[in-house]
C-alpha positions in Angstrom: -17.5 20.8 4.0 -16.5 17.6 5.4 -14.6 15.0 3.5 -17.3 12.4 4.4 -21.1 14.2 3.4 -24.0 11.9 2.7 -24.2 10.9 -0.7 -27.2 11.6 -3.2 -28.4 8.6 -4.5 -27.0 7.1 -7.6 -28.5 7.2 -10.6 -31.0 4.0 -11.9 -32.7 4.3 -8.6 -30.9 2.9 -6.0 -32.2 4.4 -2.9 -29.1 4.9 -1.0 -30.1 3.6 1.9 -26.7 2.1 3.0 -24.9 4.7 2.5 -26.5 6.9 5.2 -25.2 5.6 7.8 -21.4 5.2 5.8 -21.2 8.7 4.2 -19.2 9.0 1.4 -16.2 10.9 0.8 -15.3 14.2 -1.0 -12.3 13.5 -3.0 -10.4 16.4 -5.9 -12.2 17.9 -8.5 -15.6 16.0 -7.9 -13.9 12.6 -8.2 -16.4 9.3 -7.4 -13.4 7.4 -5.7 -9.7 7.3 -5.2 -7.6 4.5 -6.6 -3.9 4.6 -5.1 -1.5 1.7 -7.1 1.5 0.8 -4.6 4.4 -1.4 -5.4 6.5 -3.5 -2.8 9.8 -3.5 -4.3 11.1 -5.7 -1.6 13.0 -7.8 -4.1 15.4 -10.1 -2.1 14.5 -9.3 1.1 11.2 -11.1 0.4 12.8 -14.3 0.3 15.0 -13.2 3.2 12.4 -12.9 5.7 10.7 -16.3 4.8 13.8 -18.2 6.0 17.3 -17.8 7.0 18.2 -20.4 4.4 17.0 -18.0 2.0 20.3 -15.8 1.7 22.1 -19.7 0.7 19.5 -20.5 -2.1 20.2 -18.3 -5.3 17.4 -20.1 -7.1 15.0 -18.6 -4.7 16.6 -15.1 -4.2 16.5 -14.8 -8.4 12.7 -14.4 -7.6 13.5 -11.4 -6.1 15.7 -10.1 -8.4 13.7 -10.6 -11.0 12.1 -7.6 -9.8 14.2 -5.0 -10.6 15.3 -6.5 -14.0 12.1 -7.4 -15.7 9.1 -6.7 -13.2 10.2 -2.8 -12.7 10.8 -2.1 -16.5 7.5 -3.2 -17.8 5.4 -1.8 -14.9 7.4 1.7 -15.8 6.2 1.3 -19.3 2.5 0.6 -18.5 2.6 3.6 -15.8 3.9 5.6 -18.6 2.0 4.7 -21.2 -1.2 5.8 -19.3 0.3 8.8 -17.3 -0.8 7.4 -14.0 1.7 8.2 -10.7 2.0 5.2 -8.3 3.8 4.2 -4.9 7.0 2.3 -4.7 8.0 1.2 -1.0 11.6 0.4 -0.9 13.1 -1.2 1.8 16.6 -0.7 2.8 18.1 -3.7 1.4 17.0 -2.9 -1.9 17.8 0.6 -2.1 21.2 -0.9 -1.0 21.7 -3.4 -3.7 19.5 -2.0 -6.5 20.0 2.0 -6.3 19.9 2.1 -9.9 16.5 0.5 -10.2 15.0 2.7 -7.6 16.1 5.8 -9.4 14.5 4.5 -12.2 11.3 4.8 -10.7 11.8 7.9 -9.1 12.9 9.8 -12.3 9.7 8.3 -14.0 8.2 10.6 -11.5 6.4 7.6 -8.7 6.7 8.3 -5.1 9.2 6.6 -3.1 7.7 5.6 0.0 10.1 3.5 2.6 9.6 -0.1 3.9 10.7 -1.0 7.2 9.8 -3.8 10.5 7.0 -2.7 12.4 7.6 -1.3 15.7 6.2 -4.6 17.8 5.7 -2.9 21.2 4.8 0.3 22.6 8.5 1.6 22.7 10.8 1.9 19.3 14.1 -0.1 19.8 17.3 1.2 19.2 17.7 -1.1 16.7 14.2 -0.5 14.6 14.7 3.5 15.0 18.1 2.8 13.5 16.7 0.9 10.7 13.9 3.8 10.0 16.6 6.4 10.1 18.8 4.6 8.1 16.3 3.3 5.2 15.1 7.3 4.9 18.5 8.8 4.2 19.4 5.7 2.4 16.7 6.3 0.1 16.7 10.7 0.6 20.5 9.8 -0.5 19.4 7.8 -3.6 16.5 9.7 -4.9 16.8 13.4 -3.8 13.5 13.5 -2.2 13.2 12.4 1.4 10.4 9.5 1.9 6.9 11.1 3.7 5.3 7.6 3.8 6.1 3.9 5.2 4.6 0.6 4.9 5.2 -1.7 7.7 6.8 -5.6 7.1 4.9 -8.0 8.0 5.1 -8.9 12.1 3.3 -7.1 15.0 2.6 -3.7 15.5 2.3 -2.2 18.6 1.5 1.7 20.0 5.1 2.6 19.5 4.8 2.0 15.6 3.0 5.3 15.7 4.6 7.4 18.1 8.0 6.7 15.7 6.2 7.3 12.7 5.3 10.7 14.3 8.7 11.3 15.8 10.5 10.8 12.7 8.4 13.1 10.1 6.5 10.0 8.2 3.1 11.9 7.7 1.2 8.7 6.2 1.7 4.7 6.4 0.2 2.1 4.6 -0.2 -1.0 6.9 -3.1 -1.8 9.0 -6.1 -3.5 7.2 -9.4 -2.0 9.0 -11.1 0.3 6.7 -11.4 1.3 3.1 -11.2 4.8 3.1 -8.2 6.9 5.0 -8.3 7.7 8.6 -5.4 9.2 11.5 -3.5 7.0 13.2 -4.2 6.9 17.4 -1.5 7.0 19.7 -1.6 7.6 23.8 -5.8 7.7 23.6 -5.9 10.4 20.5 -5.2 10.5 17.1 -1.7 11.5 15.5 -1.3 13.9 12.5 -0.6 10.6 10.9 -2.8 9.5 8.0 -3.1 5.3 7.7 -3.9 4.3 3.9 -5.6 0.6 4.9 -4.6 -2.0 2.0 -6.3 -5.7 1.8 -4.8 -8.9 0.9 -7.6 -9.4 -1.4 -6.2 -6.6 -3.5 -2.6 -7.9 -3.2 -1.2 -10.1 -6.2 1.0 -12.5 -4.0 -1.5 -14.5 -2.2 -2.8 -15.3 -5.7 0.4 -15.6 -8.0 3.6 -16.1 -5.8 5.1 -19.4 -5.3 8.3 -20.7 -4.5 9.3 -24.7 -3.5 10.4 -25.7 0.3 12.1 -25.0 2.4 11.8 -21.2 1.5 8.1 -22.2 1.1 5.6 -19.4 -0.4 2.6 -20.4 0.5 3.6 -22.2 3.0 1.5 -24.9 2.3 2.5 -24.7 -1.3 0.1 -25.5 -4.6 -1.3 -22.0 -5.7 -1.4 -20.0 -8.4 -4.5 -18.7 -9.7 -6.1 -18.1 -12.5 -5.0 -14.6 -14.2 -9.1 -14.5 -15.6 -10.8 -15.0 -12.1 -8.6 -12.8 -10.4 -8.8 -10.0 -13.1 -12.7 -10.5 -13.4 -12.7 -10.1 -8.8 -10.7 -7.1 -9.1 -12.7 -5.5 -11.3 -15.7 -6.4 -9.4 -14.0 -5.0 -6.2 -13.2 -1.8 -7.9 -16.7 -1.1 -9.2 -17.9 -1.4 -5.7 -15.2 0.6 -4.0 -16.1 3.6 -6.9 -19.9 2.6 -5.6 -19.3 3.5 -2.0 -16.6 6.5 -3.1 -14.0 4.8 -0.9 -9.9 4.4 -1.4 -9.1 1.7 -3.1 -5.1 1.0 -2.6 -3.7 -2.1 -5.0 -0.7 -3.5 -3.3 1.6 -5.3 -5.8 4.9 -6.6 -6.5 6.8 -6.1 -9.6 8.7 -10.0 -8.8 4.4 -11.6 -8.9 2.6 -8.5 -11.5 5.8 -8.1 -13.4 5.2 -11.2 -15.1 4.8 -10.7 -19.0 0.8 -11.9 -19.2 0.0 -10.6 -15.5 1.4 -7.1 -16.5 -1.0 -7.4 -19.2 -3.7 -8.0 -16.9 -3.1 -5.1 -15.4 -3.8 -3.4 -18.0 -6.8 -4.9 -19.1 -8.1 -3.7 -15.0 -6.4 -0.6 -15.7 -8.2 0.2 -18.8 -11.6 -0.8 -16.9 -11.1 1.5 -14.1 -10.1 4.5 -16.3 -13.3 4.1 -18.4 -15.2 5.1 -16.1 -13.9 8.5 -15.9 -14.3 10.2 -12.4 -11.4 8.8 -10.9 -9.0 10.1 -9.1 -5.1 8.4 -9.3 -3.2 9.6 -6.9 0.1 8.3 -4.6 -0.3 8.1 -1.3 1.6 11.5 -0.2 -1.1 13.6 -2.0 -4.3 11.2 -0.4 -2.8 11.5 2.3 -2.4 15.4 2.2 -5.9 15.9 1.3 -7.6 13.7 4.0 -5.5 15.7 6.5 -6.2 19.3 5.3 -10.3 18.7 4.9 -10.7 15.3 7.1 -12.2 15.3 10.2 -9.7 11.9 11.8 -12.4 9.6 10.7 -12.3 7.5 13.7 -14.5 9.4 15.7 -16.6 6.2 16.2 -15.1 4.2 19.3 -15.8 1.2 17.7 -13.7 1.8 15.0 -10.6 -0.4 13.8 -8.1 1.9 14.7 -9.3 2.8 18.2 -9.9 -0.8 18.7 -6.4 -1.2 18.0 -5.0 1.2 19.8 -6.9 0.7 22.8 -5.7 -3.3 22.6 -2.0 -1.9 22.6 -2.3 0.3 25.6 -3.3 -3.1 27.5 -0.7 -5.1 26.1 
């Protein structure tokens, strides 16, 4: 069977009609939906990329580092406590300067996935294939277990973004934002054995709870922090209709903005909601990204799909 089969309608007599034309996936042991909890433990280098005054302003790098102190300590606990793997992507800076934190994670069992720039063109530079290579054994060096998955910085991302994926053994990535289920990357005019995991920003915690002063200015226009009760109450929302469709729902957080004592315990309170309902399936992004490739067709067979869109618009560029 395929990984996407029409679904029966639910129960309470919803006809289904949407979902014909969107069929839903088959994920592991007759689960409704995947839920996939990733953590950018970019640390410093946050800060870093903002502004080049940013390596001058302790006050604002402490944000970072707060981190690996606090932020990675109580998220370890909460993981723990509930037995649920997650995704850590590490960038090379902090597997530089906080080794010890990163192999905290990995001996509590999490995935550690590798962070690196985007390849902005359709050739790799020297320079960003160094950086790949380097943040892989950095972190193969660190951990014992060389990294399968990457997420992309933010910046462009052209057509050579997946050829070095590909060329360098990544088998998954989580950075593009035009689905919410799995599908292959494209590359030259036909999918890659790569597997993209799409993330949102509305399912990110720093456009709602990081903030920092200018000039290292996060937002940049400054005055927001929301409400730990609104966002809690839209997540769960946004879950409930992601487990509705049977799609992939991928949380991308940051231990220096969820690591905060009373947002930590807001993730609980949305952890608790979506493990009450009891036919969901928790995985890291290594093993979604294994099953969609052994019983996926790509998913992007469509031509008007985001990804073929995408790499269509790179091939012009």
């Amino acid at each position: 069977m395929s990984i996407s089969d029409t679904a029966m309608p639910p129960p309470g007599g919803d006809s289904g009609i949407r979902r014909r034309r969107q069929p839903r996936p088959q994920w592991p042991g007759g689960a409704r939906c995947a839920v996939v909890l990733t953590f950018n433990l970019d640390a410093e280098m946050f800060w870093l990329r903002q502004h080049p005054s940013a390596r001058h302003r302790p006050k604002t790098l402490s944000l970072g580092t707060y981190a690996t102190t606090r932020g990675v300590p109580r998220l370890l606990d909460l993981l723990d406590a509930y037995g649920l793997p997650a995704t850590w992507f590490v960038p090379e800076h902090t597997g530089l300067r906080h080794a010890d934190a990163v192999r905290q994670v990995a001996a509590a069992g999490h995935e550690i996935a590798a962070a690196a720039p985007p390849v902005p063109g359709g050739t790799p530079t020297p320079d960003i294939r160094e950086t790949w290579s380097r943040t892989a054994d950095l972190l193969t060096t660190v951990t014992g277990a060389r990294p399968t998955g990457l997420r992309a910085a933010p910046g462009p991302m052209g057509d050579g973004h997946t050829v070095l994926l590909d060329e360098l053994g990544f088998g998954w990535s989580s950075s593009t934002h035009g689905d919410d289920r799995p599908h292959l990357l494209w590359s030259a005019g036909r999918p890659t054995p790569v597997v993209e995991l799409p993330w949102q920003w509305e399912y990110a915690d720093h456009p709602y709870f990081l903030f920092n002063g200018a000039p290292v200015a996060f937002p940049p226009a400054e005055s927001r922090i929301a409400a730990y009760q609104d966002v809690l109450n839209d997540w769960k929302d946004s879950f409930d209709a992601y487990r509705d469709y049977g799609l992939c729902w991928v949380l991308a957080l940051d231990p220096q903005s969820i690591g905060k004592p009373g947002r930590v315990l807001m993730l609980e309170e949305l952890l608790d909601h979506v493990r009450a309902q009891g036919d969901v399936w928790f995985a890291t992004g290594r093993h979604v990204a294994e099953h969609w490739r052994r019983a996926a067709d790509p998913g992007t067979g469509s031509e008007g799909h985001p990804e073929r869109v995408r790499a269509a618009w790179n091939e012009g560029v």
